[in-house]
C-alpha positions as CSV (number, residue, x, y, z in Angstrom):
1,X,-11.8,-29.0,-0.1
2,X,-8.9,-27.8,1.9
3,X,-8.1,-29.9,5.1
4,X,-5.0,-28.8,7.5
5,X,-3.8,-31.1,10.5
6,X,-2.4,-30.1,12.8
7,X,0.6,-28.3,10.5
8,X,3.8,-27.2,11.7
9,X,6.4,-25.2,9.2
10,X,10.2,-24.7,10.1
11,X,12.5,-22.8,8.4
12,X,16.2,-23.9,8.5
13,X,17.8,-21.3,10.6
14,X,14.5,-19.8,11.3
15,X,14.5,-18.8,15.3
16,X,10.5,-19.5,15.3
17,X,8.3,-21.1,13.1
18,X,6.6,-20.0,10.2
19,X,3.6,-22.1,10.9
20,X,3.0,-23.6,14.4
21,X,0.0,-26.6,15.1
22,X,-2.3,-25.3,12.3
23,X,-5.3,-27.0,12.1
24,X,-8.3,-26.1,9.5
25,X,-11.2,-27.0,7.1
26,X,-12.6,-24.9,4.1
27,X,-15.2,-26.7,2.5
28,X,-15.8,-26.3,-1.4
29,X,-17.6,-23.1,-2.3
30,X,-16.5,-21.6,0.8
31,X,-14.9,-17.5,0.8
32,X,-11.9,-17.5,2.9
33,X,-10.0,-14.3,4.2
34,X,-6.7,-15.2,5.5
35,X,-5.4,-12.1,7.6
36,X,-2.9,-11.3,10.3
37,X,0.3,-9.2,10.2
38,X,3.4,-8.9,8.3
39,X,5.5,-12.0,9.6
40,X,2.0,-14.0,10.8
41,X,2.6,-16.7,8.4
42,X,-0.1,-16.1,5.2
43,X,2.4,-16.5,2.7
44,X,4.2,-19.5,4.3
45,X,0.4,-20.6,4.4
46,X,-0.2,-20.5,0.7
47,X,3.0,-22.3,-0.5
48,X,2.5,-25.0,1.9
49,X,-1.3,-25.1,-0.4
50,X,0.7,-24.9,-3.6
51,X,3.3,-27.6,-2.3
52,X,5.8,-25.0,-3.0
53,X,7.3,-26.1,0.4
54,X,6.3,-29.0,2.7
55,X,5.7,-29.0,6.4
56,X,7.7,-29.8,9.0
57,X,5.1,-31.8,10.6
58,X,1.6,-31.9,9.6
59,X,-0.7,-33.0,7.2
60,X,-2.2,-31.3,4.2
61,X,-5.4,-32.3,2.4
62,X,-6.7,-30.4,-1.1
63,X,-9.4,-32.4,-2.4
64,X,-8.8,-35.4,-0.3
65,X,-5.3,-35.4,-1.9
66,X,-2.2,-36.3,0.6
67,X,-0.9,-32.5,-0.7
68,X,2.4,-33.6,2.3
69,X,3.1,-37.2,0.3
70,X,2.8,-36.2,-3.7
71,X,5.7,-37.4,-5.2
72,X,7.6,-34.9,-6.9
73,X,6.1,-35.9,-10.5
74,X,2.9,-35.4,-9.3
75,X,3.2,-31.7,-8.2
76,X,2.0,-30.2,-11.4
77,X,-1.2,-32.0,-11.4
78,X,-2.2,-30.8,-8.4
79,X,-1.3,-26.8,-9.3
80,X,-3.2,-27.8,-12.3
81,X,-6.8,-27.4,-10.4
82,X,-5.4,-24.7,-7.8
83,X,-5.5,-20.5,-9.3
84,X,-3.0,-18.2,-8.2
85,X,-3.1,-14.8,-8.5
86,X,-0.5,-12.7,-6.8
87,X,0.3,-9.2,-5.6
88,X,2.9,-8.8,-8.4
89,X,0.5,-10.0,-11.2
90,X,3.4,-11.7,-12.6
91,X,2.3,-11.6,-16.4
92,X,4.6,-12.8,-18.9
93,X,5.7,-9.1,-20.6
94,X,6.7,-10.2,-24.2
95,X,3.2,-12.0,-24.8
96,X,-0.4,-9.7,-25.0
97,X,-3.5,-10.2,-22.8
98,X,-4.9,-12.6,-24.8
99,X,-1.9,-14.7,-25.1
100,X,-0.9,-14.8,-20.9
101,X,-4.4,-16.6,-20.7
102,X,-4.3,-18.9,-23.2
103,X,-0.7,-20.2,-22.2
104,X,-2.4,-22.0,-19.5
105,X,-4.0,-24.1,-21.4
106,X,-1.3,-24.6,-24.2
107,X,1.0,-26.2,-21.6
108,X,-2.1,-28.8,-21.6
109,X,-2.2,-29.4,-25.1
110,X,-5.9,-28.0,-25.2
111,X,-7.3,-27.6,-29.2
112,X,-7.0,-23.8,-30.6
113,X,-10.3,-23.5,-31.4
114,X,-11.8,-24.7,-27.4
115,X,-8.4,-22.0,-25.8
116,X,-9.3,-19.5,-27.8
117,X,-13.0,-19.8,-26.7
118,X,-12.1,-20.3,-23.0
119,X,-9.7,-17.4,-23.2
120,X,-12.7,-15.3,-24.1
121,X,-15.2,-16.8,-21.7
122,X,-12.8,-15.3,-19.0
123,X,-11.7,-12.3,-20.7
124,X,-15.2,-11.7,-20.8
125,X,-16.0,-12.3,-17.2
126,X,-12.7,-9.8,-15.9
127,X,-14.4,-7.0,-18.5
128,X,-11.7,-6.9,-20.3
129,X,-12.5,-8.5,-23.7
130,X,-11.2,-5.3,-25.9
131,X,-8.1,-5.7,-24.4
132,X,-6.6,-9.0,-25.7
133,X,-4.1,-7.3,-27.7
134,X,-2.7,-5.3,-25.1
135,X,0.6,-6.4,-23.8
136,X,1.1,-6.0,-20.3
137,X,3.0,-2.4,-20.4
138,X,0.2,-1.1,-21.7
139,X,-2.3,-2.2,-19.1
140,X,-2.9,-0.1,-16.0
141,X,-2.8,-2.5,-12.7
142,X,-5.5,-3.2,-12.0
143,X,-6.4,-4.2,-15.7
144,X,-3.1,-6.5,-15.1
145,X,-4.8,-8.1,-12.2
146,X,-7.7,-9.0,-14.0
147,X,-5.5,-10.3,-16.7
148,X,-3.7,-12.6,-13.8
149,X,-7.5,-13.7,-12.5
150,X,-8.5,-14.8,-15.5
151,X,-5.4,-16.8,-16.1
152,X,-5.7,-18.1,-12.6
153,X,-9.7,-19.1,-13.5
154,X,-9.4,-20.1,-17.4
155,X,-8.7,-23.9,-16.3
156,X,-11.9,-23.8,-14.0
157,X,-9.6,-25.0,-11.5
158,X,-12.0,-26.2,-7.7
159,X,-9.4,-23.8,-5.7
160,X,-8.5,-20.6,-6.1
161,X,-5.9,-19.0,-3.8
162,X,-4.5,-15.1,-4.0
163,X,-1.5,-14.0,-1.9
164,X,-2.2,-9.8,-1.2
165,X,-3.8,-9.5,-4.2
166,X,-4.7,-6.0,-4.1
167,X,-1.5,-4.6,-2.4
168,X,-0.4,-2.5,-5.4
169,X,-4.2,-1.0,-6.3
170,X,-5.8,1.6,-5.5
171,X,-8.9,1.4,-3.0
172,X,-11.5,1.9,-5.9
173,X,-9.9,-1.2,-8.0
174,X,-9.0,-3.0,-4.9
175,X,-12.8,-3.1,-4.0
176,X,-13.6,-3.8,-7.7
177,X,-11.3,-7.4,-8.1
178,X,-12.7,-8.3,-4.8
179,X,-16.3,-8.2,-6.2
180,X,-14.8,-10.1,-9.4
181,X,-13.2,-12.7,-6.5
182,X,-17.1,-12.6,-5.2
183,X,-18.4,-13.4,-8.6
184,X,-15.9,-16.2,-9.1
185,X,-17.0,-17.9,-5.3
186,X,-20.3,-17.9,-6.8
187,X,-19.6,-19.9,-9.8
188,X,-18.6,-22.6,-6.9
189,X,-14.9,-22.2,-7.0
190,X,-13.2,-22.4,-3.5
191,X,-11.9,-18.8,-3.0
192,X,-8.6,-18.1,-0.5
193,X,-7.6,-14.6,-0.5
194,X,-4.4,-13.7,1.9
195,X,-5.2,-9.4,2.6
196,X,-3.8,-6.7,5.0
197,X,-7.1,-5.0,3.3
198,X,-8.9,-4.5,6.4
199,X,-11.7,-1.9,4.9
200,X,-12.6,-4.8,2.2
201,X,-12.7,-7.9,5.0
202,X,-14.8,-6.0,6.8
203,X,-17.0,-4.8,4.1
204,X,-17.5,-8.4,3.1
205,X,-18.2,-10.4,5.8
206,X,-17.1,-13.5,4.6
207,X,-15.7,-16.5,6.9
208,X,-12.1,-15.1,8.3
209,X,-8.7,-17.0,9.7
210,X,-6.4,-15.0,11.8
211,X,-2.7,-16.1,11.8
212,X,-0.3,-14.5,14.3
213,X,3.2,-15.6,14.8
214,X,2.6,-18.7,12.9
215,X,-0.3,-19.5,15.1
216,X,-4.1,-20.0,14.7
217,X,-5.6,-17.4,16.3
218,X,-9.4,-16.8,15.4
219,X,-11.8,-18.3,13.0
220,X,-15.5,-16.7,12.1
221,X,-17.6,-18.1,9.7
222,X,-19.1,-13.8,9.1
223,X,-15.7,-12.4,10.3
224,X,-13.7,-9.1,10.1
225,X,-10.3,-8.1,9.8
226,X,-10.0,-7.6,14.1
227,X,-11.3,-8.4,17.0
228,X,-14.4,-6.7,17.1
229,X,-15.1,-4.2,20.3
């Protein structure tokens, strides 16, 4: 599903790079943890997925797609089958629950009556199907979170990436959306969660890449967060 070759990333000005002779595979279904330090490259990692910016050398395959030779119009298709959920939740505050899910899949022209029944499918699944018409303020965060999943999910996109999800959540929620995240691989969606959360990649034991300074440092298919003693 996801194929990296061999990917170098280079910011201008940048004394190091971001990302230095990457190379990867994370076939579909797979549970990915994506760890290292502050500064290891995760994030850098998960634009070059979303083609928010493009490597300096390298090639990047999502679905057998050229991710590194999309023109520019083509972009939005491919974020079209790729979920992202973030640390910051990033809802939209002026629209409820209900309404940050289904804009998703108004900005593809979907019918009302097949939005509104996909919006519940997935309100559903996050447990939070009372809460449609809650705006965000009135959400605690980790309901927000779940909001920002099922957005992320509603277009049963193959790929579904999440950049420190649980950074701002307490360690009870934070273990509860990574179960929900569990649930979600099982459905057969690709699942790539970027985490400092070492207590829930160990608890898991689910395939783990190690970044530090940019470079590929460890890969386990039943990993944890460090090397173990």
């Amino acid at each position: 599903m996801i194929t990296l070759q061999e990917v170098t990333k280079i910011y201008p000005n940048a004394e190091k790079p971001a990302i230095e002779e990457v190379s990867f595979d994370i076939e579909a279904g797979e549970f990915v943890f994506l760890v290292g330090p502050s500064g290891s490259g995760k994030t850098t990692l998960i634009k070059l997925l979303l083609r928010e910016v493009i490597p300096t050398k390298g090639k990047i395959y999502i679905a057998g797609i050229d991710v590194t030779a999309l023109r520019s119009w083509k972009i939005p298709y491919l974020r079209r089958n790729i979920g992202c959920v973030f640390q910051d939740f990033k809802l939209l505050p002026n629209k409820t629950a209900f309404e940050n899910v289904a804009f998703a899949l108004e900005v593809l022209g979907r019918p009302r009556k097949f939005i509104y029944d996909q919006v519940m499918e997935v309100l559903k699944l996050v447990g939070l199907e009372h809460k449609g018409d809650s705006f965000p303020a009135e959400l605690s965060g980790g309901e927000q979170q779940r909001i920002s999943i099922a957005r992320a999910i509603v277009n049963h996109p193959p790929v579904l990436l999440a950049d420190e999800p649980t950074g701002n959540l307490d360690p009870t929620t934070a273990n509860e959306l990574m179960g929900l995240f569990d649930q979600i691989n099982k459905t057969g969606t690709t699942v790539v969660v970027a985490t400092h959360n070492k207590e829930l990649v160990d608890s898991m034991r689910k395939r783990v890449i190690a970044l530090e300074e940019g470079r590929l440092v460890r890969d386990q298919i039943r990993g944890v967060y460090g090397y173990e003693s």
